[in-house]
C-alpha positions as CSV (number, residue, x, y, z in Angstrom):
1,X,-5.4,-5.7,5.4
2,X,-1.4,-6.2,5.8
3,X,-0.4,-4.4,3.1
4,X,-2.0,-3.5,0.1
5,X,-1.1,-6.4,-2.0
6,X,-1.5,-8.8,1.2
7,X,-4.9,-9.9,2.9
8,X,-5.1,-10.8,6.6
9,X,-8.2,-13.1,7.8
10,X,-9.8,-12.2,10.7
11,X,-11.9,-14.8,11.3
12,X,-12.7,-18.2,10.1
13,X,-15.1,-20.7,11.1
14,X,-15.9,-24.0,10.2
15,X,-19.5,-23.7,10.6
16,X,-21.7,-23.8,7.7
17,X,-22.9,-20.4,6.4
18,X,-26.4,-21.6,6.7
19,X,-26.5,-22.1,10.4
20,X,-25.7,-18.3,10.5
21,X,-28.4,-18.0,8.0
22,X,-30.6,-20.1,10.3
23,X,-29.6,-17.7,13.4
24,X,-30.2,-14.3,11.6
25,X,-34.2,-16.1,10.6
26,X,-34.3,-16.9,14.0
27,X,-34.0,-13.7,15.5
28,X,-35.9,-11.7,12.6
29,X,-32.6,-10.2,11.2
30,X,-33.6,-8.9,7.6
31,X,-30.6,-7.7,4.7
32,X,-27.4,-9.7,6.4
33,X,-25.2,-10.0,3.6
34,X,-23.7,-13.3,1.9
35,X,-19.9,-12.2,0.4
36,X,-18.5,-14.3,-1.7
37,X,-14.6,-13.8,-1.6
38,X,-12.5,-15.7,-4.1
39,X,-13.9,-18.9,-6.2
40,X,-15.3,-22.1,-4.1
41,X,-17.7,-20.7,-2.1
42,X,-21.3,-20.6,-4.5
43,X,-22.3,-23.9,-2.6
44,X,-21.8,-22.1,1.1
45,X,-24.1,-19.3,-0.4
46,X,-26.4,-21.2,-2.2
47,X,-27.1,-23.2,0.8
48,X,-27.4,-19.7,3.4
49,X,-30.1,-18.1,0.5
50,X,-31.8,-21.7,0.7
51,X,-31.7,-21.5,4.9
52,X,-33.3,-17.8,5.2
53,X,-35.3,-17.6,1.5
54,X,-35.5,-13.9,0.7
55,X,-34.0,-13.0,4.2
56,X,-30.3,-12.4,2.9
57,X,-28.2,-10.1,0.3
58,X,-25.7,-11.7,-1.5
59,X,-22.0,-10.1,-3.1
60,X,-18.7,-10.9,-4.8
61,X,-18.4,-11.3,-8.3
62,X,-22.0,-10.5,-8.8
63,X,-22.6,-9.6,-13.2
64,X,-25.1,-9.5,-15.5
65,X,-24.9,-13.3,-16.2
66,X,-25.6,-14.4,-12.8
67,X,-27.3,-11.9,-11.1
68,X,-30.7,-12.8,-12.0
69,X,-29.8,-16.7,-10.7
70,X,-28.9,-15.2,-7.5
71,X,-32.4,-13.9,-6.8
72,X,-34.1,-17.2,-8.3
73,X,-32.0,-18.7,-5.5
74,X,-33.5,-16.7,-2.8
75,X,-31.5,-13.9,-2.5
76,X,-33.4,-10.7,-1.2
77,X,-30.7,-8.5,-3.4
78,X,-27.7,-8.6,-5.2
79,X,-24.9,-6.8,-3.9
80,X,-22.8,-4.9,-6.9
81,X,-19.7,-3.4,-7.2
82,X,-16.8,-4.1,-9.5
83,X,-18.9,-4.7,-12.1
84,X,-20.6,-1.1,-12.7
85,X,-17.1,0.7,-12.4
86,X,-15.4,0.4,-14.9
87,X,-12.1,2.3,-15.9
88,X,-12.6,4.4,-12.8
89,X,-16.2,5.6,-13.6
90,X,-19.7,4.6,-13.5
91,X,-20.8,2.0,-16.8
92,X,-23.9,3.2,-17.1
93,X,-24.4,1.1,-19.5
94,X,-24.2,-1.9,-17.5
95,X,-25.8,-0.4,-14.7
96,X,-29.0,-0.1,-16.3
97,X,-28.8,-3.4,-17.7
98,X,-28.4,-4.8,-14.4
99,X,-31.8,-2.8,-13.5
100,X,-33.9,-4.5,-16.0
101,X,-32.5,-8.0,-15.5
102,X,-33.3,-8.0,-11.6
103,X,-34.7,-4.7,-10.9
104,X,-34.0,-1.6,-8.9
105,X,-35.5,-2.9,-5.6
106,X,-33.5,-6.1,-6.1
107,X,-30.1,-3.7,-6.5
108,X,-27.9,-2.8,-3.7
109,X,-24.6,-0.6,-4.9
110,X,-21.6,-1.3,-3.1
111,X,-20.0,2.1,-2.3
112,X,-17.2,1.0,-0.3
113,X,-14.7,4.0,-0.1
114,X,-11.8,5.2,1.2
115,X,-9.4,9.0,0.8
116,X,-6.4,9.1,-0.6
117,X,-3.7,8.6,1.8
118,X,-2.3,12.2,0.4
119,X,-5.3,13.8,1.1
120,X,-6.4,12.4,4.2
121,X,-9.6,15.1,5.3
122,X,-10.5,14.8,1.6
123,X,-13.3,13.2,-0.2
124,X,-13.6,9.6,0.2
125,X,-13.8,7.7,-3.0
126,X,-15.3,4.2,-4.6
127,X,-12.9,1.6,-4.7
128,X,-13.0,-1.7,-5.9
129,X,-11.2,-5.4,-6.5
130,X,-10.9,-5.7,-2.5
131,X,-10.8,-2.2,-2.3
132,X,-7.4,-1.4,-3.3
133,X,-8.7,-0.1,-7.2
134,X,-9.5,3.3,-6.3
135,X,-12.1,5.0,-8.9
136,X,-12.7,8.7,-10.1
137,X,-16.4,8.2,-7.9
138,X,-16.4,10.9,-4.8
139,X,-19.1,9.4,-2.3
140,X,-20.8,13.2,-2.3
141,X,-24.5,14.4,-2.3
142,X,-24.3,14.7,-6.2
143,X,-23.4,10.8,-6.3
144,X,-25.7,9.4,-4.2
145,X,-28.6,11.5,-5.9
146,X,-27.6,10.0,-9.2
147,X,-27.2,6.6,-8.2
148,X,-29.8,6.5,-5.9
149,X,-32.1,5.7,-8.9
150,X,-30.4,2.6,-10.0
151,X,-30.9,1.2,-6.6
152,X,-32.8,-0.1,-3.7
153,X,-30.1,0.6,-1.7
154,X,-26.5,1.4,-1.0
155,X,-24.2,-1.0,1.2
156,X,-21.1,1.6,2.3
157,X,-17.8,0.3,3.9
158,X,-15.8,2.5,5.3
159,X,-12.5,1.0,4.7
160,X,-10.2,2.7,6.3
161,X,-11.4,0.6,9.7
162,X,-13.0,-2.2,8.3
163,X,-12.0,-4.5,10.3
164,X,-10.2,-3.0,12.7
165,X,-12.5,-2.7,15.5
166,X,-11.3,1.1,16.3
167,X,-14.6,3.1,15.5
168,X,-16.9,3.9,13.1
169,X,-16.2,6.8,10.8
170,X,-18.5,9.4,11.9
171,X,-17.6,11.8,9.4
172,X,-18.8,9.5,6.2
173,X,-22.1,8.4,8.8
174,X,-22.8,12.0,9.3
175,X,-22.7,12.6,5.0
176,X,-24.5,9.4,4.1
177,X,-27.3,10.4,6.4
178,X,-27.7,13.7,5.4
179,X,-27.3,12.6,1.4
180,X,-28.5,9.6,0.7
181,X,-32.0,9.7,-0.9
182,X,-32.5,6.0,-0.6
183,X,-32.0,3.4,2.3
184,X,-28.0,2.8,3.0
185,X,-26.2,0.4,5.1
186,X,-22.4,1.4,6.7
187,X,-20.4,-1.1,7.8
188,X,-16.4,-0.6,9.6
189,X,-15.1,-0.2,12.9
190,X,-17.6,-1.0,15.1
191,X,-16.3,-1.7,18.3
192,X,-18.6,-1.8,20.8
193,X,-22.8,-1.4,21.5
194,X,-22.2,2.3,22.0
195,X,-21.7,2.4,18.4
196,X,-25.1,1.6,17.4
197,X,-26.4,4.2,19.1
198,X,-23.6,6.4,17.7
199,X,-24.9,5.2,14.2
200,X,-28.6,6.0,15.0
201,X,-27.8,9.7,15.7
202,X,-25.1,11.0,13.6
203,X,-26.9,9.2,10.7
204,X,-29.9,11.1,11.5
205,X,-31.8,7.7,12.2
206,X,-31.5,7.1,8.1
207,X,-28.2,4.4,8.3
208,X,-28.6,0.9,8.9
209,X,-25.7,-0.7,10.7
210,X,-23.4,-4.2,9.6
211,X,-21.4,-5.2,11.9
212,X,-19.2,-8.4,11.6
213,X,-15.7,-9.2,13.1
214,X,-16.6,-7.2,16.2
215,X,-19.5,-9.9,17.2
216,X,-18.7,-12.7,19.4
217,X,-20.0,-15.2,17.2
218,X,-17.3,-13.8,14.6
219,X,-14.3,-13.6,17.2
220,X,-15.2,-10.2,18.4
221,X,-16.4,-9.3,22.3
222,X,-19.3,-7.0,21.4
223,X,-22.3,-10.3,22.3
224,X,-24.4,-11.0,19.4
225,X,-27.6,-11.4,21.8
226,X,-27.1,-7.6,22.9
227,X,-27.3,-6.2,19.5
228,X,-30.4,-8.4,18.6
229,X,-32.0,-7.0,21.6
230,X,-30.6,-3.2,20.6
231,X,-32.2,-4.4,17.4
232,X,-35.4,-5.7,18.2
233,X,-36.6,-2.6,20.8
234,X,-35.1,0.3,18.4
235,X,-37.7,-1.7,15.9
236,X,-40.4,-1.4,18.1
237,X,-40.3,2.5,18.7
């Protein structure tokens, strides 16, 4: 992010989503997630669920019109956000609507949070439309009870160093794994292999880790092959 009405890329590619697709199958990676961001790009996604069938989430501009296509099209989950906050709150409404289209272990909830930059040790909050719409949701115990039975499972950015390769938030690790009733994924700042195992213990061996720009298949220096490895032997203890 450059500045809050200006996006920066930090990667692009042009190879097809599905020969990531076709890596992540190949090493046994389970729950990588699709994003689509902007218009253009259902083709790209369609063809990544079709290369890893039930292996991959998918997110971005997910609704109660489509979702139910996504998972005919092989999609593990559907990854929602926007779509259940509306007006700064939870739609309930449209939330449980969601739930009985594609069911809860179909649902992931996009928590993606940040503070507000005048309270900056306060409580981080939902935000949405590329995370500069913030909500009235506090990420807290009492939210992640409530929502946790909408849900499969939550998918958390920490956006404050998404992106940015400078660390994970350890503070918002420590709360999701000591709150969150259900499985939950946080993704931001990752910056090196140390940081899985940073994960692992501050979230109490409950959070699953994303990790994107940083990899070296995505621009980043921390080796791809490493973290399957990490992967692989922390999945065989």
């Amino acid at each position: 992010k450059a500045t809050d009405s200006a996006l920066e890329t930090n990667f692009a590619t042009n190879k097809p989503a599905s020969e990531y697709a076709e890596m992540y199958m190949r090493d046994g990676l389970t729950g990588g997630h699709v994003i689509m961001l902007g218009g253009g790009n259902t083709d790209a996604a369609k063809s990544a669920l079709a290369a890893y069938p039930q292996g991959l989430q998918v997110g971005g501009g997910v609704n109660d019109t489509n979702a139910k296509d996504w998972i005919d099209a092989g999609a593990s989950h559907v990854i929602v956000t926007s779509f259940v906050f509306r007006d700064g709150k939870v739609d309930m409404d449209r939330l449980s609507n969601l739930v009985s289209l594609v069911g809860k272990d179909r649902l992931v909830l996009d928590l993606s949070c940040r503070r507000h930059k005048n309270d900056p040790t306060g409580p981080y909050y939902v935000v949405t439309d590329r995370w500069q719409k913030y909500t009235d949701v506090a990420v807290n115990c009492e939210t992640l009870q409530m929502l946790g039975g909408y849900c499969d499972e939550f998918l958390v950015h920490g956006v404050e160093n998404e992106g940015k390769r400078c660390g994970i938030l350890e503070d918002l690790v420590e709360l999701l794994g000591k709150d969150s009733p259900i499985s939950v994924t946080y993704a931001g700042g990752v910056k090196s292999l140390g940081d899985l195992e940073k994960v692992k213990l501050l979230g109490n061996g409950k959070v699953d880790l994303t990790i994107g720009s940083a990899l070296d298949c995505f621009g980043g220096d921390v080796s791809y092959d490493e973290v399957v490895k990490w992967h692989t032997k922390e999945n065989r203890k």
